[in-house]
VEXDREN-2710 file (C-alpha; in Angstrom, 1 decimal):
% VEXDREN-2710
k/r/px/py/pz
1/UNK/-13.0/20.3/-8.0
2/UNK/-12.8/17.7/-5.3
3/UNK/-9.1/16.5/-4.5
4/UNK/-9.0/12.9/-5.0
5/UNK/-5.9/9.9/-3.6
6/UNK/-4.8/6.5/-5.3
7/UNK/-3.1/4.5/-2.2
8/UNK/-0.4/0.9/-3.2
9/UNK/-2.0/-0.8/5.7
10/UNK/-3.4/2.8/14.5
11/UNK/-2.2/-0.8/15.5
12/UNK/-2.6/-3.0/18.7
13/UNK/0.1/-2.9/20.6
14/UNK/1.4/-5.9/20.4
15/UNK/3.1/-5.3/16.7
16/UNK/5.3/-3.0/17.3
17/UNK/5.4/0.7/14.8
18/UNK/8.0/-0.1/12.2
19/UNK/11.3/1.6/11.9
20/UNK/11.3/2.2/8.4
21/UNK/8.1/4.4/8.7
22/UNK/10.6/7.4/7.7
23/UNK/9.8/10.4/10.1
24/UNK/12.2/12.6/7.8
25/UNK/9.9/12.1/4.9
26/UNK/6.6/14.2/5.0
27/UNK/3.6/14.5/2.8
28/UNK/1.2/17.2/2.0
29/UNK/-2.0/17.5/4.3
30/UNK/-5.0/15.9/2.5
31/UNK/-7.6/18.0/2.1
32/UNK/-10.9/16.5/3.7
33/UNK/-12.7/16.0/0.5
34/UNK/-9.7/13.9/-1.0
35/UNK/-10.7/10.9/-2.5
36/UNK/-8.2/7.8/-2.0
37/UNK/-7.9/5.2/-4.4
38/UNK/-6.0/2.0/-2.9
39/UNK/-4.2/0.6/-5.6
40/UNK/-2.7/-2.8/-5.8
41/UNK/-3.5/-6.5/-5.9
42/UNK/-4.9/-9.2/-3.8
43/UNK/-3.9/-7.6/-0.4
44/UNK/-5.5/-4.2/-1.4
45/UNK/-8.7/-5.9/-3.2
46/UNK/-8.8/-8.1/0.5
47/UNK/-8.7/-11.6/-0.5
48/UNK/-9.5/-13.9/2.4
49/UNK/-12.2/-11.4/3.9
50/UNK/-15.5/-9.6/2.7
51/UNK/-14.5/-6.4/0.1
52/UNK/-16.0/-4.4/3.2
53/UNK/-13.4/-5.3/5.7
54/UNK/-10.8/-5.0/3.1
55/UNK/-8.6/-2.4/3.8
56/UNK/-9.9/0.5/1.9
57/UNK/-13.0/0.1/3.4
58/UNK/-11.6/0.3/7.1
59/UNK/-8.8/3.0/6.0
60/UNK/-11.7/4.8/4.9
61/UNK/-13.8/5.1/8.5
62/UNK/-10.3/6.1/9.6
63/UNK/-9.3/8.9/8.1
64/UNK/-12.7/10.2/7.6
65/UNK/-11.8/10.7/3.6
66/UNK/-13.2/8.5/0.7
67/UNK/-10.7/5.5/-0.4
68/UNK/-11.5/3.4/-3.7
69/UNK/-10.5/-0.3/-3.7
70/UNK/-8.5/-0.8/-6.9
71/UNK/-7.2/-4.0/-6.0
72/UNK/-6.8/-6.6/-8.8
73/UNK/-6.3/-9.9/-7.4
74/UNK/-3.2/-12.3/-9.2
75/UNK/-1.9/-9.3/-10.9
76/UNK/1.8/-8.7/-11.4
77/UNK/3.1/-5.3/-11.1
78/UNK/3.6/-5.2/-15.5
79/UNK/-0.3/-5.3/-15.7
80/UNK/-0.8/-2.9/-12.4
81/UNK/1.5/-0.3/-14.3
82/UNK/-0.3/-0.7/-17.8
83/UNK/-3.7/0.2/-15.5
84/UNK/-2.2/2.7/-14.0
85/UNK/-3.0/5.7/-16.6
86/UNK/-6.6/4.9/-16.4
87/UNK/-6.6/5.6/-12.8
88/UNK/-5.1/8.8/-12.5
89/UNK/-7.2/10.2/-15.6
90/UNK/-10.3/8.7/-13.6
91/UNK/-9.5/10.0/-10.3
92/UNK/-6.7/12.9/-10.7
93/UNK/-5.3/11.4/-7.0
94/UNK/-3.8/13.6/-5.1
95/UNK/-2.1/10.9/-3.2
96/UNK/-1.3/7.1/-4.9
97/UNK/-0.1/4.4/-1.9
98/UNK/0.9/1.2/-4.1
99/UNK/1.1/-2.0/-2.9
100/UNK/2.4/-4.2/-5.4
101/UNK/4.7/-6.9/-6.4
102/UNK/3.7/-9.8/-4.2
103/UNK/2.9/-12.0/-7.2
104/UNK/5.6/-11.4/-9.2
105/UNK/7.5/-12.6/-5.8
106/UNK/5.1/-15.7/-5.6
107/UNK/6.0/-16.3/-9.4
108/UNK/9.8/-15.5/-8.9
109/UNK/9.1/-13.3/-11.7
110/UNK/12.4/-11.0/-12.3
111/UNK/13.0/-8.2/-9.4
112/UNK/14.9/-6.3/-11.4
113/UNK/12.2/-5.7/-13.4
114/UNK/9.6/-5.3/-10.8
115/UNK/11.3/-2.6/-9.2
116/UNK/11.8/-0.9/-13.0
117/UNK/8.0/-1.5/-12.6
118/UNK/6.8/0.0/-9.1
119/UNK/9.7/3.3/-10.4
120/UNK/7.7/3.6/-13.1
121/UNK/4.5/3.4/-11.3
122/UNK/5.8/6.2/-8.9
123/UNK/7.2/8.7/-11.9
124/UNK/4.1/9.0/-13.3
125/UNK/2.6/9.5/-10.4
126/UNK/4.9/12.8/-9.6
127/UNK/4.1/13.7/-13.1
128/UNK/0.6/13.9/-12.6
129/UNK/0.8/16.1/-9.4
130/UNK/0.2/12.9/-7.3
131/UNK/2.3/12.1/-4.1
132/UNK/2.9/8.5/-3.3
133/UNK/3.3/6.4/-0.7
134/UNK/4.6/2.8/-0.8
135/UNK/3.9/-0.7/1.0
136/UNK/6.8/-3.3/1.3
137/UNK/5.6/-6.4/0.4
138/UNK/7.2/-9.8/2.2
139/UNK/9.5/-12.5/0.4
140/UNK/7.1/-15.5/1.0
141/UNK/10.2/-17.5/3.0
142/UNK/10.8/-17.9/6.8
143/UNK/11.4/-14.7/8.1
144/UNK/8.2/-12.7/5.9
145/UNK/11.1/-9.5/5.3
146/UNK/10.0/-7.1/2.7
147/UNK/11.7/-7.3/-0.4
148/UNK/15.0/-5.2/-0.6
149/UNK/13.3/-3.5/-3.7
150/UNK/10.7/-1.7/-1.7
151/UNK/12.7/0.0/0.6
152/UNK/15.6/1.1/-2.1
153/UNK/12.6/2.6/-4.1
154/UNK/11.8/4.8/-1.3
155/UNK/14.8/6.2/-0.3
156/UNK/15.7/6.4/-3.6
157/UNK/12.6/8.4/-4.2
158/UNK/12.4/10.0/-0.5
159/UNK/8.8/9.0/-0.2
160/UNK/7.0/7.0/3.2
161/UNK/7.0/3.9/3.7
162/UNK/5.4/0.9/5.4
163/UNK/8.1/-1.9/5.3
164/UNK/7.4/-4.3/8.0
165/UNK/3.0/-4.3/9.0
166/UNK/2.8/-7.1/6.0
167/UNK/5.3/-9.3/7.2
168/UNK/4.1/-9.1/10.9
169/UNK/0.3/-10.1/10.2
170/UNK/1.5/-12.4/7.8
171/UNK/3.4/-14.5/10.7
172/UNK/0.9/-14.3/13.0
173/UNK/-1.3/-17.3/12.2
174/UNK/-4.5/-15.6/14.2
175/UNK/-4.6/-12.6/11.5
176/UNK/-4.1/-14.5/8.6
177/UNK/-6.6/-16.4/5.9
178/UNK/-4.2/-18.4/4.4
179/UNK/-0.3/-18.3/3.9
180/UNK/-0.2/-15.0/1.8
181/UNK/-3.6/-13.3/3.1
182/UNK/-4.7/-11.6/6.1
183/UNK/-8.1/-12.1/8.0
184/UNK/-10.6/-9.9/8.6
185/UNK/-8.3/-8.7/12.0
186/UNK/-5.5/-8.7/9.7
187/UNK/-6.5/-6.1/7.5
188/UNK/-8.1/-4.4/10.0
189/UNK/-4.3/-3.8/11.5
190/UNK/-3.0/-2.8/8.0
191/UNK/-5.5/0.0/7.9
192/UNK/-4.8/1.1/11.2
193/UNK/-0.7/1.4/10.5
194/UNK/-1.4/2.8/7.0
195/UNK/-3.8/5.5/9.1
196/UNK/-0.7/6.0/11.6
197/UNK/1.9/6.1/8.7
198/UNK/-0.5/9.1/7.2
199/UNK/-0.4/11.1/10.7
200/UNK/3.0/10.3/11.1
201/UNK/4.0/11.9/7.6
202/UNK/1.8/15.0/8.5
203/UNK/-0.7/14.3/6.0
204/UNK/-3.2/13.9/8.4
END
């Protein structure tokens, strides 16, 4: 049976590799017939550029393995987790890399219960033999810092994670599409430091 992924972003040097990409926390090498299945909302589905410079689709000539968009623009993280299920039974991933939670940040939606969300979103991943690895998405204020949630979640669950790449393209006004959206060049850099972040946690 062909070994599949669900992901929830090599970069120029000018943004510089994020501290929080944990090297103490490793995943499993990825077979090369894995199938990855980006999961998420609008920054996965690639809003503000064409679906084929969306993420997936440049993470995908990366790695040299096949990567699904299942992005879901304006959905909050209550709807990405009722999805969810579906997904796995579909694709049996062995890897899921969420990105989620930006709109219920842009609707000041309870964090709380968006991290109870994202935690559940990562248990049933482990108990469906998936690995995960997680995106920090950026409060939408002055200084674009990922929410506190994000990185709690993964040391709390000692999984990778890419806490800062958001928050860099998204205060850099050349690589963006509008105030919450990267550009084509923008999402071409989030592929390239979710491609280094795989590497870096051995699974490449």
């Amino acid at each position: 049976m062909i070994k599949k992924i669900i992901i929830i972003c090599f970069i120029s040097s000018f943004i510089s590799i994020s501290s929080s990409c944990s090297e103490k926390v490793g995943l499993q090498p990825l077979a090369s017939n894995t199938t990855v299945l980006a999961f998420g909302d609008s920054l996965t589905y690639g809003t503000g550029s064409s679906v084929n410079n969306a993420y997936p689709a440049v993470l995908e000539s990366l790695i040299n393995r096949k990567v699904i968009n299942a992005g879901v623009p304006g959905e909050i993280s209550q709807q990405g987790l009722a999805r969810l299920p579906r997904l796995i039974a579909q694709y049996r991933p062995d890897l899921i890399i969420i990105c989620h939670g930006g709109n219920d940040l842009l609707r000041k939606l309870d964090m709380k219960q968006t991290k109870e969300n994202i935690q559940r979103m990562i248990d049933m991943a482990r108990q469906n033999g998936s690995q995960v690895m997680l995106i920090g998405v950026p409060e939408f204020g002055l200084f674009l810092n990922a929410s506190p949630i994000y990185q709690t979640l993964a040391d709390h669950n000692k999984i990778p994670i890419e806490n800062d790449i958001l928050g860099d393209i998204l205060g850099n006004n050349s690589l963006k599409s509008d105030h919450i959206h990267p550009n084509a060049q923008g999402y071409q850099l989030f592929a390239e430091q979710i491609a280094l972040l795989l590497q870096q946690s051995g699974a490449l």
